[in-house]
PDB file of N, CA, C and O in Angstrom, chain B, residues numbered from 101:
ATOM      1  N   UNK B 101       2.917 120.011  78.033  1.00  0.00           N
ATOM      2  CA  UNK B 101       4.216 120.327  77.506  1.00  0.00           C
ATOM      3  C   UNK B 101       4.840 121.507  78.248  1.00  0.00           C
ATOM      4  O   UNK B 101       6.049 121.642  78.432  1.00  0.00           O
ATOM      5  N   UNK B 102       3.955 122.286  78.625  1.00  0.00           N
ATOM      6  CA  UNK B 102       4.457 123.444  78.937  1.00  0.00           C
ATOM      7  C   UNK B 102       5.116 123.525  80.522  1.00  0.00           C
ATOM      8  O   UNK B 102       5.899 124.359  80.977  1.00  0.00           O
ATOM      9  N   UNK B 103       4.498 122.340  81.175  1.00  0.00           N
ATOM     10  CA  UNK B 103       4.632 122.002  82.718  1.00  0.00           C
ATOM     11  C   UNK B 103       6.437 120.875  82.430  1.00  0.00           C
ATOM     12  O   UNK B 103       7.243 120.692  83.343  1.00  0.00           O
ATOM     13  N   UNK B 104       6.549 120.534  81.525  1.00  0.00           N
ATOM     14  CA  UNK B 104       7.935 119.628  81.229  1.00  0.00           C
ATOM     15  C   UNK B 104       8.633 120.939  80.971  1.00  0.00           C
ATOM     16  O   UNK B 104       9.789 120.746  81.347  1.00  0.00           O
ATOM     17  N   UNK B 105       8.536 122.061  80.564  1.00  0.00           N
ATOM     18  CA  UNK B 105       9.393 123.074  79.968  1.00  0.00           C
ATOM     19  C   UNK B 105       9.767 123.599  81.415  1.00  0.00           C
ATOM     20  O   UNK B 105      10.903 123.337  81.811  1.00  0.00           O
ATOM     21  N   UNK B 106       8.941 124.296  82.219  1.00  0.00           N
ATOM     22  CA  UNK B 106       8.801 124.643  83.726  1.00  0.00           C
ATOM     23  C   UNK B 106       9.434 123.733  84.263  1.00  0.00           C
ATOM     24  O   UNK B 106      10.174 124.394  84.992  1.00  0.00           O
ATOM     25  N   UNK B 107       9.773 122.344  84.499  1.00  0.00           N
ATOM     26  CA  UNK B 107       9.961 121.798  85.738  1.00  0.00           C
ATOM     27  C   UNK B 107      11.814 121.570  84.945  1.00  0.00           C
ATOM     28  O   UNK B 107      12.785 121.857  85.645  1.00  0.00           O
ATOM     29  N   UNK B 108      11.979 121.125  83.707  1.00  0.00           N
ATOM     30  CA  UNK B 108      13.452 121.350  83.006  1.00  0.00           C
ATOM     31  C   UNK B 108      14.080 122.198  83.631  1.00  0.00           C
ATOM     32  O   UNK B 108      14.925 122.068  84.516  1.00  0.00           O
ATOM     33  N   UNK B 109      13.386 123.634  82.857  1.00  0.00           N
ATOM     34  CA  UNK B 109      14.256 124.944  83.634  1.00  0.00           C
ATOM     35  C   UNK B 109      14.456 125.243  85.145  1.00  0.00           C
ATOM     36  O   UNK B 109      15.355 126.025  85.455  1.00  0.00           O
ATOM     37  N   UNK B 110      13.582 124.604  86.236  1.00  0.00           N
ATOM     38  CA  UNK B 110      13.844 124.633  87.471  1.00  0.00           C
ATOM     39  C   UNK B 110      15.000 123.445  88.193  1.00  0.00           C
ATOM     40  O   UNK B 110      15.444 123.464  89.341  1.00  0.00           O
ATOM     41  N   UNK B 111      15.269 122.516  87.168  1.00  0.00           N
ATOM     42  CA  UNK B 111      16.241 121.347  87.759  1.00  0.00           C
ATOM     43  C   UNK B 111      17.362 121.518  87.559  1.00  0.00           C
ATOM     44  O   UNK B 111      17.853 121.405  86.436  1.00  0.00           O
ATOM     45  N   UNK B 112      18.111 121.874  88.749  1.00  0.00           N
ATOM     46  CA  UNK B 112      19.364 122.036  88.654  1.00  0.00           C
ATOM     47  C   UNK B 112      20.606 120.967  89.208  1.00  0.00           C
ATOM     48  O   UNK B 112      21.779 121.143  89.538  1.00  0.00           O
ATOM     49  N   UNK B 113      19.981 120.136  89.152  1.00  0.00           N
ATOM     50  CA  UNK B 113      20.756 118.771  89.507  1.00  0.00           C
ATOM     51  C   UNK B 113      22.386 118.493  88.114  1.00  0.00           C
ATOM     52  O   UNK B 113      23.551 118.217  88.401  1.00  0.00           O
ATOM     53  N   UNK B 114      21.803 118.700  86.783  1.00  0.00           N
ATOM     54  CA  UNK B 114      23.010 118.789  86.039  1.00  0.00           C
ATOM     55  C   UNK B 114      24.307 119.755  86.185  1.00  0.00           C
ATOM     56  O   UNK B 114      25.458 119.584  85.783  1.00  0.00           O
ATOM     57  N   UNK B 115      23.645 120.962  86.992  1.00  0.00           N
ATOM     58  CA  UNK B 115      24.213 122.180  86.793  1.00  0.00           C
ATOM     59  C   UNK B 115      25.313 121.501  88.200  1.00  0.00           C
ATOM     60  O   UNK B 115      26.516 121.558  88.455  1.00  0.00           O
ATOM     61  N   UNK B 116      24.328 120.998  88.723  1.00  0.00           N
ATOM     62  CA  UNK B 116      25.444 120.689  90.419  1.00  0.00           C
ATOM     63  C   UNK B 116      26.705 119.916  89.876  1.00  0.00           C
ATOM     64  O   UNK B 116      27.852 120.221  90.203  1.00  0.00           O
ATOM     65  N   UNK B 117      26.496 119.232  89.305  1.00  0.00           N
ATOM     66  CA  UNK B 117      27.317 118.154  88.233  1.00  0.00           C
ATOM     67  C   UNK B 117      28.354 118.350  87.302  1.00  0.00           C
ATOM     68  O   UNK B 117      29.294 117.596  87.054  1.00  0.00           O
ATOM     69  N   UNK B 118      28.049 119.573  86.757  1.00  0.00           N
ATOM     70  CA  UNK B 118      28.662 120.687  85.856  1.00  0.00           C
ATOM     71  C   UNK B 118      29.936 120.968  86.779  1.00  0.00           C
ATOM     72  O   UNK B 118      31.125 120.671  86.660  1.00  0.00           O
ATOM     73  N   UNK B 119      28.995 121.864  88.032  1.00  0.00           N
ATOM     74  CA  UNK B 119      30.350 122.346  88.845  1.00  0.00           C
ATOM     75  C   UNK B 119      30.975 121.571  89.621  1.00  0.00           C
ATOM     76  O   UNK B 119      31.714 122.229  90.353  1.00  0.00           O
ATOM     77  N   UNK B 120      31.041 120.261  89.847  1.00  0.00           N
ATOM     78  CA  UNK B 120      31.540 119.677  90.805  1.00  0.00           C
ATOM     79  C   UNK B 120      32.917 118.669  89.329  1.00  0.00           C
ATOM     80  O   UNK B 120      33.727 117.778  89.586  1.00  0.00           O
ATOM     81  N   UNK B 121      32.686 119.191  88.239  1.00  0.00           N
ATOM     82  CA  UNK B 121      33.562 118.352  87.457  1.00  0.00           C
ATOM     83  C   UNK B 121      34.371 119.860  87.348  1.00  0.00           C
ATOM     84  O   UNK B 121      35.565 119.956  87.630  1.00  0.00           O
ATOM     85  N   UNK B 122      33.582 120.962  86.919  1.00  0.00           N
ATOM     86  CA  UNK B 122      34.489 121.847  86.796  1.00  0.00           C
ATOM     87  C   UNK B 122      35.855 122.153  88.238  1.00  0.00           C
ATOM     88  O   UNK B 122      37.006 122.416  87.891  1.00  0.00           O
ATOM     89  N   UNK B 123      35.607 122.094  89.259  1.00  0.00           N
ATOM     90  CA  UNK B 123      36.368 122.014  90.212  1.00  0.00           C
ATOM     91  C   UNK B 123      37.273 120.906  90.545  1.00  0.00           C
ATOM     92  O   UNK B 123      38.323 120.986  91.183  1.00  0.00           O
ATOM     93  N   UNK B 124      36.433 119.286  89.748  1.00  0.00           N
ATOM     94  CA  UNK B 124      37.682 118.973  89.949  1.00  0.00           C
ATOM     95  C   UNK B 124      38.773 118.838  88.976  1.00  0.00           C
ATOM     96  O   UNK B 124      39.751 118.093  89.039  1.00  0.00           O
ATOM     97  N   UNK B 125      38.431 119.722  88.022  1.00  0.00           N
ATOM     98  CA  UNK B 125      39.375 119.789  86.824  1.00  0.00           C
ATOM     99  C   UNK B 125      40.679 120.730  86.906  1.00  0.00           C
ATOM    100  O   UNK B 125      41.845 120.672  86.516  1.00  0.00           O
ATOM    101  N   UNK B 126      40.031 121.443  87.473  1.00  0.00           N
ATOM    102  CA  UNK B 126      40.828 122.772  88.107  1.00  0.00           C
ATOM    103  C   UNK B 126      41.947 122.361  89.181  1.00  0.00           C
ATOM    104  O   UNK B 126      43.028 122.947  89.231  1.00  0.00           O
ATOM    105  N   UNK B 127      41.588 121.276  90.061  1.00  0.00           N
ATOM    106  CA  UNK B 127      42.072 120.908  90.825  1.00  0.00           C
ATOM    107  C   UNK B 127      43.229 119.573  90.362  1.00  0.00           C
ATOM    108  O   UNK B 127      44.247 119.191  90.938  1.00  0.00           O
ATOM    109  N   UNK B 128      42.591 119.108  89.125  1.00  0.00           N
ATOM    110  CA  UNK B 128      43.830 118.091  88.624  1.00  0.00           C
ATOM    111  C   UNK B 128      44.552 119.273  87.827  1.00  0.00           C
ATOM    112  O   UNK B 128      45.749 118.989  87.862  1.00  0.00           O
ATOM    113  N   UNK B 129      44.407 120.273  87.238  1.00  0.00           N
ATOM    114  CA  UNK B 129      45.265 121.024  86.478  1.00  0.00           C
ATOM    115  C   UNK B 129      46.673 121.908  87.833  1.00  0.00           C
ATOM    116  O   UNK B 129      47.795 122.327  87.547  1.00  0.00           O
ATOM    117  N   UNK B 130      45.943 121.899  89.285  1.00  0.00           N
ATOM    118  CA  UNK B 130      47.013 122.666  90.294  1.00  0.00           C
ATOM    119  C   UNK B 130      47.723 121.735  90.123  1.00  0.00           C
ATOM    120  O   UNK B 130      48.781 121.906  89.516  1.00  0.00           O
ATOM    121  N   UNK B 131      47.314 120.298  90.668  1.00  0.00           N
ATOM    122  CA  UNK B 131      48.042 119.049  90.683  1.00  0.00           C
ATOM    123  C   UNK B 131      49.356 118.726  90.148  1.00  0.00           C
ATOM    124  O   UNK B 131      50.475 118.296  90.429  1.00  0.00           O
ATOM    125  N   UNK B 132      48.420 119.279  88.993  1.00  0.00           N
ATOM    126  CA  UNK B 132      49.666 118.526  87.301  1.00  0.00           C
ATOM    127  C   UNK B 132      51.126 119.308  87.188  1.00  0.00           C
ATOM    128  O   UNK B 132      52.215 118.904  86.782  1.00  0.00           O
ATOM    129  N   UNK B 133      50.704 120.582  87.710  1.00  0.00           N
ATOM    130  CA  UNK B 133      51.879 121.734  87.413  1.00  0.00           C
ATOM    131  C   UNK B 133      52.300 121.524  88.518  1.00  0.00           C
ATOM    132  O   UNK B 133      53.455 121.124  88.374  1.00  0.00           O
ATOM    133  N   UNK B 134      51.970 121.567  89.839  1.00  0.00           N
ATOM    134  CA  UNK B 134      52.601 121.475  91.275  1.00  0.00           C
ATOM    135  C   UNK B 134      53.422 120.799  91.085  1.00  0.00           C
ATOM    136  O   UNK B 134      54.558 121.267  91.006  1.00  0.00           O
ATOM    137  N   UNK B 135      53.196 119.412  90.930  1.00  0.00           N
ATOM    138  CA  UNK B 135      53.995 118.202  90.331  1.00  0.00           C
ATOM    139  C   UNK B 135      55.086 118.211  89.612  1.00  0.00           C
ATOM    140  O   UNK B 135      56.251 117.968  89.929  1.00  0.00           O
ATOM    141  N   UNK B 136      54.493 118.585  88.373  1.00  0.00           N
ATOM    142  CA  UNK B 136      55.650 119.088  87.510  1.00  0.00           C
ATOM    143  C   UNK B 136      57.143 119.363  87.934  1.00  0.00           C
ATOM    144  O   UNK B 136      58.260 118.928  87.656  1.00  0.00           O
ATOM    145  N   UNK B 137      56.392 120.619  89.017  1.00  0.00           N
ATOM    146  CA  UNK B 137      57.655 121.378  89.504  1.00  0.00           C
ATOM    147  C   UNK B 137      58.638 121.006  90.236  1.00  0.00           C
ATOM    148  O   UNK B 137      59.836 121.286  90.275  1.00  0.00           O
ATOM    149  N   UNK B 138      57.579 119.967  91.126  1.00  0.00           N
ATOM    150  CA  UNK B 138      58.680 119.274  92.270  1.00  0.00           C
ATOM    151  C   UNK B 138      59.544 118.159  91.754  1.00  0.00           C
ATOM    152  O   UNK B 138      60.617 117.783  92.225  1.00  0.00           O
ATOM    153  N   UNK B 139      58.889 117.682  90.685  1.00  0.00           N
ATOM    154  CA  UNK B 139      59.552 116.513  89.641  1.00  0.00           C
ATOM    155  C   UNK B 139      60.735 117.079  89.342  1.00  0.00           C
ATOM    156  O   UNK B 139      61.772 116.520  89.703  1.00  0.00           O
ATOM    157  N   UNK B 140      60.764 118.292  88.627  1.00  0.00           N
ATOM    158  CA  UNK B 140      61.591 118.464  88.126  1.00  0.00           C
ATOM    159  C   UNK B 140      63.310 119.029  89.019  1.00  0.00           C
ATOM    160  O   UNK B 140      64.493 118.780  88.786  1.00  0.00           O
ATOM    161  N   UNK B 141      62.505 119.957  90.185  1.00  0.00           N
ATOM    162  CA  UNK B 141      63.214 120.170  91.213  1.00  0.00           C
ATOM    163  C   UNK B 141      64.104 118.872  91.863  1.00  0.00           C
ATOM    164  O   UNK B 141      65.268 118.992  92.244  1.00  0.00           O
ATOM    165  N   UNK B 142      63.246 117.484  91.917  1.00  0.00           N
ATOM    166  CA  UNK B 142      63.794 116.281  92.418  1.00  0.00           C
ATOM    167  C   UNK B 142      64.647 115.778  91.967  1.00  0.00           C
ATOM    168  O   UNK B 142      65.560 115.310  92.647  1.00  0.00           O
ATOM    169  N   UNK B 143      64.586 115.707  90.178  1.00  0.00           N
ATOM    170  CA  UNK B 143      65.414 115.285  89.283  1.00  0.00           C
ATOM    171  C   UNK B 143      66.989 116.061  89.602  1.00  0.00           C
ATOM    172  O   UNK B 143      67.968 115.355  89.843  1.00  0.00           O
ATOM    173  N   UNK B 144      67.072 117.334  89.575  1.00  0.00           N
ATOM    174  CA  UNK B 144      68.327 118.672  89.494  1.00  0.00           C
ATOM    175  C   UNK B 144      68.724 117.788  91.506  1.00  0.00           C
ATOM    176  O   UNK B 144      69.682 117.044  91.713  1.00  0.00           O
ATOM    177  N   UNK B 145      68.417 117.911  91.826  1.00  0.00           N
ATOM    178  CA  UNK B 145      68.681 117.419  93.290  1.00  0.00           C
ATOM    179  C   UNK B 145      69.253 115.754  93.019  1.00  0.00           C
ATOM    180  O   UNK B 145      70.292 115.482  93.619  1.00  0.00           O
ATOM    181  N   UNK B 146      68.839 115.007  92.440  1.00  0.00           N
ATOM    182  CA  UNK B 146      69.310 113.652  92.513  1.00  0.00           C
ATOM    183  C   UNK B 146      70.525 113.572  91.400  1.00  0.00           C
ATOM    184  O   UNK B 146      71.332 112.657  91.239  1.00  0.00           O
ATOM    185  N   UNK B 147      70.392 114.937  90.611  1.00  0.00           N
ATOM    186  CA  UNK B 147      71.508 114.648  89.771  1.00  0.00           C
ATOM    187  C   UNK B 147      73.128 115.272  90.522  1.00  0.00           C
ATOM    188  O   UNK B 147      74.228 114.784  90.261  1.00  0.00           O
ATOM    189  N   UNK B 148      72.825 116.689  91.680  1.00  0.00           N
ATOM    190  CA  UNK B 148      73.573 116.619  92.042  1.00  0.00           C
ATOM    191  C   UNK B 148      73.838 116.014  92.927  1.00  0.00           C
ATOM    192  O   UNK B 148      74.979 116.365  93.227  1.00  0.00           O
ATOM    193  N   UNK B 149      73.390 115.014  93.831  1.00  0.00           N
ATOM    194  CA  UNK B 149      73.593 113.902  94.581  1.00  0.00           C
ATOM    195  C   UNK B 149      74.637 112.674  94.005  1.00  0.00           C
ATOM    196  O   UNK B 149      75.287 111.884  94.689  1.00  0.00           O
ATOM    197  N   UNK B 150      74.580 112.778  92.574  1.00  0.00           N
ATOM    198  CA  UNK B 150      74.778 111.527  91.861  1.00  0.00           C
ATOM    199  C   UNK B 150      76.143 111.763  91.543  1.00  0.00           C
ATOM    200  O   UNK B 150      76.994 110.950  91.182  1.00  0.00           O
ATOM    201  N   UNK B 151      76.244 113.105  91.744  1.00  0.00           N
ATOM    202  CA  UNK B 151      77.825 113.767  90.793  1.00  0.00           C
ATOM    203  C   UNK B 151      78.350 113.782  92.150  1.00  0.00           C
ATOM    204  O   UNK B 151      79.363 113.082  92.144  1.00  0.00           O
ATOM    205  N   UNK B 152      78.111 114.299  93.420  1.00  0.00           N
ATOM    206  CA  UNK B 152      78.768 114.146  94.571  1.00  0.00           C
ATOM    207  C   UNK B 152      79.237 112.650  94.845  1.00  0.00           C
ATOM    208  O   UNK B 152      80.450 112.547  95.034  1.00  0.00           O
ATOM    209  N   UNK B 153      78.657 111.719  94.889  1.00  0.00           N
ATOM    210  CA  UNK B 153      79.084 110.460  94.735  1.00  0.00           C
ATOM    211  C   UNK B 153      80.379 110.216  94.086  1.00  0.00           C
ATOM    212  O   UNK B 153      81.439 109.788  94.543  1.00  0.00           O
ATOM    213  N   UNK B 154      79.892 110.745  92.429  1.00  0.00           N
ATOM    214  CA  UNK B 154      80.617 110.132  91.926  1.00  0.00           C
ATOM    215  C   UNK B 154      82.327 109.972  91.731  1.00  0.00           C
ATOM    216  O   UNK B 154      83.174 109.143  91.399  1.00  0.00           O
ATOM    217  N   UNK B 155      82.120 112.027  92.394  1.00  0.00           N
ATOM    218  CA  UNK B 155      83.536 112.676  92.342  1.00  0.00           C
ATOM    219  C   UNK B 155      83.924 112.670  93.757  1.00  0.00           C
ATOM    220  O   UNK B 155      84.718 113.556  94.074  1.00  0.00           O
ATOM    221  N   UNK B 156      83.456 111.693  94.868  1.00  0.00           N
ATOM    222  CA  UNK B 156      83.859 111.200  96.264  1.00  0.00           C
ATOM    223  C   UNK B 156      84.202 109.134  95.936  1.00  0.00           C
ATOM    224  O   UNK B 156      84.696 108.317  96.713  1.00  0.00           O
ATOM    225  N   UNK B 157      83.782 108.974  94.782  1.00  0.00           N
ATOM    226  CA  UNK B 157      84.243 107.473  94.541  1.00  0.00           C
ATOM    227  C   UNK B 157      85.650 107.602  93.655  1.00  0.00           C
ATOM    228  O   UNK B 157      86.670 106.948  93.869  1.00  0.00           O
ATOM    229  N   UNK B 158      85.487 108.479  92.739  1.00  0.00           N
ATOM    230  CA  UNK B 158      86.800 108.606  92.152  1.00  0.00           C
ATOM    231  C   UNK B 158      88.078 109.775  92.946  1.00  0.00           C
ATOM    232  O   UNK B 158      89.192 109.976  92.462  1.00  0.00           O
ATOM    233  N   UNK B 159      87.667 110.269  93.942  1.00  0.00           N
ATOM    234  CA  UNK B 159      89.087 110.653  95.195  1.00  0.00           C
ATOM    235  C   UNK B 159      89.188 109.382  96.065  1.00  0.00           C
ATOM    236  O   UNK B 159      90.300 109.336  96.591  1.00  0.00           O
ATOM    237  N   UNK B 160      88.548 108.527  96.334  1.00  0.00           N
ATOM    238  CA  UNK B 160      89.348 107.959  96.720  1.00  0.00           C
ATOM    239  C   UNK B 160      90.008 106.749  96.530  1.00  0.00           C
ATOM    240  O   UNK B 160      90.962 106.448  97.246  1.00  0.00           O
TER     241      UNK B 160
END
């Protein structure tokens, strides 16, 4: 029993596992907000695109 307790505490194979989810969590959370931002930046840009149109269809 005591040799299963010893060889547990020396395996660090979960721990590798641990950190390789923790990083990529971190990495979908830059993602999500990066995103966000440019989304939203894209949206304000296509809306004034849409109003330039609209007030160049109704001059002429």
């Amino acid at each position: 029993m005591t040799k299963f307790f010893n060889r547990f505490a020396k395996d660090e194979s979960g721990a590798t596992a641990i950190e390789y989810g923790l990083i990529a969590a971190l990495i979908a959370v830059a993602l999500i907000t990066v995103l966000g931002a440019v989304g939203s930046n894209l949206g304000v840009t296509f809306d004034k695109i849409s109003t330039k149109v609209t007030n160049a269809n109704a001059a002429a």
